[in-house]
N, C-alpha and C positions, 0 to 999 in steps of 0.2 A: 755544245756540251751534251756527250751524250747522258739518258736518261737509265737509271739502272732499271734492269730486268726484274721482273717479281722472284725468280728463281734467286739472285740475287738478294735479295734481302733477306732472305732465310740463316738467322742463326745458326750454328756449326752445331754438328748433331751431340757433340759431345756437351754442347750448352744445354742443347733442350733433356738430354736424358738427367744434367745434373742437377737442374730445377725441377725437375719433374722426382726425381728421388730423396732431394731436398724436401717438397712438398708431402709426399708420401711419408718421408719418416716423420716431419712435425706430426700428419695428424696420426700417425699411429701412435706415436706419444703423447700427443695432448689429448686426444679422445680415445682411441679403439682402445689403447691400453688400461687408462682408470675404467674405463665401460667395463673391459672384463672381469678387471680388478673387482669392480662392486660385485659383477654378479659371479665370480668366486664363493667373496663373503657373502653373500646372499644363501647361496646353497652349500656352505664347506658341513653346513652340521646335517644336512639331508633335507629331503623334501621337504617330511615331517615338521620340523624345526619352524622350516620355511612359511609352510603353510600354514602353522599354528599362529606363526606371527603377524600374517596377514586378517587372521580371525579372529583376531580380540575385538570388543566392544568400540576402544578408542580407534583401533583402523580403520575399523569399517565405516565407523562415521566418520574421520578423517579423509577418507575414499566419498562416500556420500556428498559430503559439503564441497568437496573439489570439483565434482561431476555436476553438483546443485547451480555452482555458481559457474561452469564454463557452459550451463545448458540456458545460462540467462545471458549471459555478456554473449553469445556467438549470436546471436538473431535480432539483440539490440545492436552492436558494432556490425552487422551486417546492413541492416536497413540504414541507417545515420551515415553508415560510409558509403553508401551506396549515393545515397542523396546528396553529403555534401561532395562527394565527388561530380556528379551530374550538376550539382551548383557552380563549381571551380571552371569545370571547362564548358559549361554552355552558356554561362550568361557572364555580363561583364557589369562589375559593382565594387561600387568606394568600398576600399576595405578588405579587397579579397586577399592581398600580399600580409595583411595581418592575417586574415584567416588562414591562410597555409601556416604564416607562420606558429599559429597555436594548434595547428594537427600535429606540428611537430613537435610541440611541447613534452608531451611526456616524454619522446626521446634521449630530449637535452635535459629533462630534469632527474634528480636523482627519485627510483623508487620510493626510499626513505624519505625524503621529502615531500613527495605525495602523499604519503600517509598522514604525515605533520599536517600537511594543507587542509585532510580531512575533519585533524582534530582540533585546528582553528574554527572550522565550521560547525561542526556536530560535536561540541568535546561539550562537558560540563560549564565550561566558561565561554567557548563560542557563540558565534554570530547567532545561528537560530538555536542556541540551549532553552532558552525563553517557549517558545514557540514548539520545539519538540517535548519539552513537559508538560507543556498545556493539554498537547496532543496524545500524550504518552507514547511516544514513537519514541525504540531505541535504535541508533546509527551504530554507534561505536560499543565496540567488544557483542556485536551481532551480526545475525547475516547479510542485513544490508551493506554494510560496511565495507565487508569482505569483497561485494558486488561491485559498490560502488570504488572502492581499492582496483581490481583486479580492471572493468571500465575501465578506468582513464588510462591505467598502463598499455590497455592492449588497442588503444582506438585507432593509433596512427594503421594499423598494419592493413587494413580493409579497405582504408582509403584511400595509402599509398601507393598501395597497387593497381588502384581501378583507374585513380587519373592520370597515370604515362599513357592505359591502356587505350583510353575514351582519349585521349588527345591527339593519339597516333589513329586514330579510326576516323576520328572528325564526326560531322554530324551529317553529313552529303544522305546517306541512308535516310536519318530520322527524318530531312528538311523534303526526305522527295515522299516518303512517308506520308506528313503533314498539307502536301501541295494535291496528293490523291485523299484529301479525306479524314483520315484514321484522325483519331482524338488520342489524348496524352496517353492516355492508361493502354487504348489498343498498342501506339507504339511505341511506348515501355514494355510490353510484354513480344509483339513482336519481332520485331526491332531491335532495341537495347537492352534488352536482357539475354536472348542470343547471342550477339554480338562479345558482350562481357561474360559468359558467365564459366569462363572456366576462371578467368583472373579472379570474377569474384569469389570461387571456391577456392583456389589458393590461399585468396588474402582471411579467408574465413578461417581455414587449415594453419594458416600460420598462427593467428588469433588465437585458437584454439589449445596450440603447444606451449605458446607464450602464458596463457592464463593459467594451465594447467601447474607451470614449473615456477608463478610467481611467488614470489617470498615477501622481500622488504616494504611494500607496502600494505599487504597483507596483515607483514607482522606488526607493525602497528596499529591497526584498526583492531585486531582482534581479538586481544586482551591470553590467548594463547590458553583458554579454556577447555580442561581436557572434555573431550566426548560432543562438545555444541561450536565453538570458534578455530580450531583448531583443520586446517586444509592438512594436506598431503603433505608439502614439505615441511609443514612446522612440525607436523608428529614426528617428522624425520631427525628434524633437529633436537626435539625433546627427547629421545628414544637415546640417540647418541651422546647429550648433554649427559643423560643418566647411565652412560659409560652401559648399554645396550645394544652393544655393537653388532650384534646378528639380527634384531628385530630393524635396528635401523638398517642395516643394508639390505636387509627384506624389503621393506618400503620402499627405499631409495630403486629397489630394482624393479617393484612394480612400475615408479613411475620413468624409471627407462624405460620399459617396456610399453607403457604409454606413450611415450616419444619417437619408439620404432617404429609404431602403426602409425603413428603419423608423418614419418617420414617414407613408411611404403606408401603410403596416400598421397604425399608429396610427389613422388617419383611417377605415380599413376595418374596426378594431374598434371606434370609438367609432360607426360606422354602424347597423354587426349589432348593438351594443348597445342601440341606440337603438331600434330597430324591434322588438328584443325586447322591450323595458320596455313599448311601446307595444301589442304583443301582448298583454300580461301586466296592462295597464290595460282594455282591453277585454274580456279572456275577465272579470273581476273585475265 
């Protein structure tokens, strides 16, 4: 029996052009097109308009608290995912197939739901209510809240991506590392931090978009307070609710435009990554 040719396997070209323009049109329709749609209405009444609406009281701190809280969660979910990733693939312990399976958790859980979970814990009737009045510590409808909301959402994405990385690398490097000498910390730093650190700025970068455009659990922690609780897209949603359709699709286009840088930064680390693998296949 003969064995088909790899030329042979090739799809008929009028298949690959019609999936590939298939593909094309979806995302022109499901993205490029409402993308421009928004930012249309973002500038249909003028700059002016535009940038008035960016500089009210309530944006600006809307803007503030969103940047507040993706400047905490990107260095906490970076370090935590860094470690329990370097926990996953280097040591072996009862339990670890639960602990994957709870990185995955916020994925399979609904946003809304996390917030619920929150307000089981820190709500007025929750588990430590007792304990945070003693303390006068407020969780809910502050900015902890919002912190620890937008946390759980974004945790899987730091760590998902470090450990195909660290699994596919092994530890041959770190084990010949440890056999000449070097102590943890020396190779952590030179060793395995090299090794990962473009995936780890990916997974940081993705982290970072995901916190920025979160909502649902957000809006429950937040109490939806203008000028103090209030992130980026709940003004969006307020703005719009109040039939404010120019000021919301101002917002709404800042935080496109937030999403673009980070997807030019995307494409900038999926680059350097690429030409370092490519490095890393040659010196081999």
């Amino acid at each position: 029996m003969s064995t088909p040719t790899h030329d042979s396997l090739h799809e008929p070209r009028w298949l690959r052009w019609t999936l590939i323009a298939l593909a094309v049109l979806a995302m022109a329709a499901l993205v490029v097109m409402p993308l421009l749609m928004v930012l249309g209405a973002a500038f249909a009444k003028g700059l002016g308009v535009w940038f008035a609406a960016l500089t009210t009281p309530d944006a600006k701190s809307a803007l503030t608290l969103t940047l507040f809280t993706v400047a905490i969660v990107l260095p906490v979910n970076a370090v935590f995912g860094l470690l329990t990733a370097w926990a996953v693939t280097r040591f072996e312990f009862r339990g670890k197939q639960l602990l994957l399976a709870l990185i995955d958790l916020p994925f399979a859980v609904s946003p809304v739901v996390a917030g619920l979970c929150l307000v089981l814990l820190f709500g007025s009737n929750g588990w430590f209510a007792s304990l945070l009045q003693h303390y006068d510590v407020k969780i809910l409808f502050a900015r902890p809240g919002i912190v620890l909301a937008t946390m759980f959402i974004t945790f899987p994405f730091v760590v998902r991506e470090l450990i195909p990385l660290m699994q596919q690398q092994g530890a041959d490097e770190e084990l010949a590392a440890r056999s000449l000498g070097a102590g943890a910390w020396t190779m952590f730093i030179r060793v395995t931090l090299p090794n990962i650190r473009w995936g780890l700025l990916y997974g940081v970068l993705l982290c970072a978009a995901r916190a920025m455009g979160e909502f649902g659990a957000v809006s429950v922690v937040s109490g939806h307070i203008r000028g103090l609780t209030n992130t980026l897209p709940l003004h969006i949603e307020i703005l719009y609710n109040e039939f404010d359709s120019t000021a919301a699709f101002a917002a709404a286009s800042l935080l496109a435009g937030l999403a673009l840088i980070t997807l030019i930064l995307k494409f900038w680390l999926e680059a350097r990554h690429g030409d370092a693998l490519a490095q890393s296949h040659r010196r081999h």
